[in-house]
N, C-alpha and C positions, 0 to 999 in steps of 0.2 A: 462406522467405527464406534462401538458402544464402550466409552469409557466416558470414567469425568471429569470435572473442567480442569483440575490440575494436572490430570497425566498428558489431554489434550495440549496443555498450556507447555509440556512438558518438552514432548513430541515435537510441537512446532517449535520451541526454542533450538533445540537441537536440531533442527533441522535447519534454521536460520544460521547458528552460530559453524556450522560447517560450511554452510555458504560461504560467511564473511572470514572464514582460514582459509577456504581455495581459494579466492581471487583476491587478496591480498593479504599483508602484516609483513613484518622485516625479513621473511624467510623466502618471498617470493615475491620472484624478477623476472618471470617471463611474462612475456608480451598480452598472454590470456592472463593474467595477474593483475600485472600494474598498473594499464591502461585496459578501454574496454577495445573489442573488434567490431572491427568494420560492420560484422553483422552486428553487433550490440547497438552502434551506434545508429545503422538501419532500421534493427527495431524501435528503440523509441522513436524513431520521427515516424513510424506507422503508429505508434502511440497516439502521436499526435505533440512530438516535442519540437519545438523551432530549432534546428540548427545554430543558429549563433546562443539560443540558454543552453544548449551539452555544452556549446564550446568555452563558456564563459562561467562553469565549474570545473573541479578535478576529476579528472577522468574517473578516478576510484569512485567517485560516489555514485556512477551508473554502472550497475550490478546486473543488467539484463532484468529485472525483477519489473512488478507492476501488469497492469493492463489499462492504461490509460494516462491523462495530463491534467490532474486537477487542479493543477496550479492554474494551468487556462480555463476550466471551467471554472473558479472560480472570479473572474478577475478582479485582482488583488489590488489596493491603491495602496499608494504613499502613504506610512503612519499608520497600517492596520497593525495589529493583534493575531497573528493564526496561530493554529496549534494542529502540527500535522501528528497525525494515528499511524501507528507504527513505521516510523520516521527510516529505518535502515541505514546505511551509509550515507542518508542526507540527502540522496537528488532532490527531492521536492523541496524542502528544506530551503537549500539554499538557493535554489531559482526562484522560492516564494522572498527570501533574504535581498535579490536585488530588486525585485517586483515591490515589497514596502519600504526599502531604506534605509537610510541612516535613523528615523523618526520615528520607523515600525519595530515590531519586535518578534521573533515566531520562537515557539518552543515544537520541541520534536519531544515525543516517547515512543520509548522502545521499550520492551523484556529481553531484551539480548544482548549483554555486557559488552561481547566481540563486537555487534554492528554497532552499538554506541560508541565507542572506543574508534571506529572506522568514521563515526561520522564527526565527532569531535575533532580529529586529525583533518578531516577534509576543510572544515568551517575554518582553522589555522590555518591552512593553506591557501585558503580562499580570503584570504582576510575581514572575515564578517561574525567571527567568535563575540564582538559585541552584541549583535543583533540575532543571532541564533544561540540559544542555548538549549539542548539534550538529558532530558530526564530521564531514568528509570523507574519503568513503571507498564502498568499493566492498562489497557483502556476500558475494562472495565469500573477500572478502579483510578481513573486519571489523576494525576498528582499536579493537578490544576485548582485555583481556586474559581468559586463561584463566581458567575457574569464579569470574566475579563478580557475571552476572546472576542475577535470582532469576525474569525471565518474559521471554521475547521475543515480542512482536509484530509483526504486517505487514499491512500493506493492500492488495491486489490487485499487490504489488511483487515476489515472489518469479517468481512468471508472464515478467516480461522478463529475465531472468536465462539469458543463455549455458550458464551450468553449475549446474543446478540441484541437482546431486548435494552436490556442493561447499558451498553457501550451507548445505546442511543439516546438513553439516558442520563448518561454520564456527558454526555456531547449539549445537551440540552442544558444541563446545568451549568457547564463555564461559561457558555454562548454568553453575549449583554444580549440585550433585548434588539429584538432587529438584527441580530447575529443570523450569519448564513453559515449554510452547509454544503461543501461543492465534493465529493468521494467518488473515484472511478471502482469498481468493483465486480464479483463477479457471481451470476445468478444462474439459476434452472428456467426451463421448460417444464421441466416435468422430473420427476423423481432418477438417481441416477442407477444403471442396475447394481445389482448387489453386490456384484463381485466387485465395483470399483468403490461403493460406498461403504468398505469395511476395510478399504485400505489405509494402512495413515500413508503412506508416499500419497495417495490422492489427498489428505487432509491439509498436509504440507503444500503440496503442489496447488493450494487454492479451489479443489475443486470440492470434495467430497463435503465441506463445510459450510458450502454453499448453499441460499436459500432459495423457495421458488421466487421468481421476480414478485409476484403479487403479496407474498408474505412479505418481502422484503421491504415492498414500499407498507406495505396495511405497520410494520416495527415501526417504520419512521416516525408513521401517524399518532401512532399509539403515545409513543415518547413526548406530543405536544406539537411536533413542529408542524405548519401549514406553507402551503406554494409548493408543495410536494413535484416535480418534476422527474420524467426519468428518459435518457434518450437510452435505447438499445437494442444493437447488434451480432448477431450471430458471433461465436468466436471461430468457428469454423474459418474464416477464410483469413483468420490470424494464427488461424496455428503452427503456421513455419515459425513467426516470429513470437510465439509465444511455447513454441516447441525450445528457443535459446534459453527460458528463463531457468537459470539450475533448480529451481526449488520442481521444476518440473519432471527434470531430467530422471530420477529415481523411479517417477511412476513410469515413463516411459519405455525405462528396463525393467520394469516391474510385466506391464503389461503390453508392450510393444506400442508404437505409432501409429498402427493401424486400426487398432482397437479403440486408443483414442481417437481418432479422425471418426470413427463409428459415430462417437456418442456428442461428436463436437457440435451437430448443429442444437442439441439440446443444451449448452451451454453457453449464457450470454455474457456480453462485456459491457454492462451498466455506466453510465452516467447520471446519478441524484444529485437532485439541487432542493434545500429546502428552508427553510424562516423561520427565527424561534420569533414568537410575536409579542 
């Protein structure tokens, strides 16, 4: 998809902010809306989410969205600092919210008015509006100040990013010193073919803006950080449950299931961990 970073930026917004008008706002009350489904909630714990942290948010803030638990790769103590990358209706957010406290503090950014708007109403509901607060903003361009975080996290969010060099960059700068990096996300094998790498439904859907795994970790490095870590797995044998996630669902009627299932074992679902020193 040869365009540049703003219409990219543009793309994915819109394609974000129709996610967060189907599954919820004051106009919608059915049961795929207001709460997540059974498969939703299936999927994340293939994520890798504990059952009792879904149960101990609002349902709205799980979106079927993601490919992974960074809140758990991280783990978070009492009294940290996080600052989760492109935060959405807030699931990470505020799982990260009971994981540091009343003493910790996490800020979430987002570029998308409607999912901020979703996740500010959830952090109310949840009563933790103290300790979580929601920026807008772009992650290249974080609206964080320098060395205040103590952990940054992400969810399959770094992957639609125009300028991935940059974000990691940006991540490096608020970090304090000894600050970690804990981001589930999503990488190649090998290049994807062309029909699917000039789709934006693929750029949206997480894939087509993804980098190969080896470039991916060589950005981290680049940006300064060391302890570089990276666990990863096929997406192939997730993709029933990562066939629910809506941001997907477009390519999927774009290009059918089965063509995705084609190209899925060249698609991986990352785990980085890494140390600004």
């Amino acid at each position: 998809m040869n365009q540049d970073a703003d219409a990219i930026r543009a793309t994915v917004r819109a394609g974000y902010a129709e996610v967060a008008k189907q599954q919820g706002g004051a106009a919608c009350c059915g049961p795929s809306c207001c709460s997540p489904s059974a498969t939703k909630l299936e999927s994340a714990e293939r994520l890798g989410y504990d059952p009792s942290e879904l149960a101990a948010i609002p349902d709205e803030a799980n979106l079927g969205l993601g490919c992974g638990n960074p809140t758990a790769l991280a783990t978070l103590a009492e009294g940290e600092v996080v600052l989760d990358l492109g935060s959405g209706a807030g699931i990470d957010s505020l799982i990260a919210a009971r994981k540091v406290g009343p003493t910790g503090r996490v800020i979430g950014v987002d570029m998308t008015p409607e999912m901020l708007e979703r996740a500010r109403d959830n952090a109310t509901k949840m009563g933790v509006s103290r300790i979580v607060e929601f920026r807008e903003g772009v992650i290249e361009a974080l609206p964080v100040v320098d060395s205040s975080v103590d952990v940054v996290i992400s969810n399959c969010v770094i992957n639609l990013s125009p300028d991935k060099p940059k974000v990691f960059r940006e991540m490096f700068r608020v970090l304090k010193p000894a600050g970690r990096v804990a981001v589930s996300d999503i990488c190649l094998t090998e290049p994807l073919p062309a029909d699917l790498a000039n789709l934006a439904e693929a750029y949206v859907g997480c894939v087509s803006g993804a980098l190969l795994e080896k470039d991916y970790v060589d950005t981290v490095r680049a940006a300064g950080f060391t302890g570089v870590s990276v666990a990863s797995q096929s997406a192939a044998p997730m993709l029933e449950a990562l066939a629910e996630d809506p941001t997907l669902k477009p390519l999927i009627e774009s290009i059918g299931l089965e063509r995705l299932r084609q190209v899925a074992e060249t698609i991986r679902s990352v785990s980085v961990q890494a140390v600004k020193p």
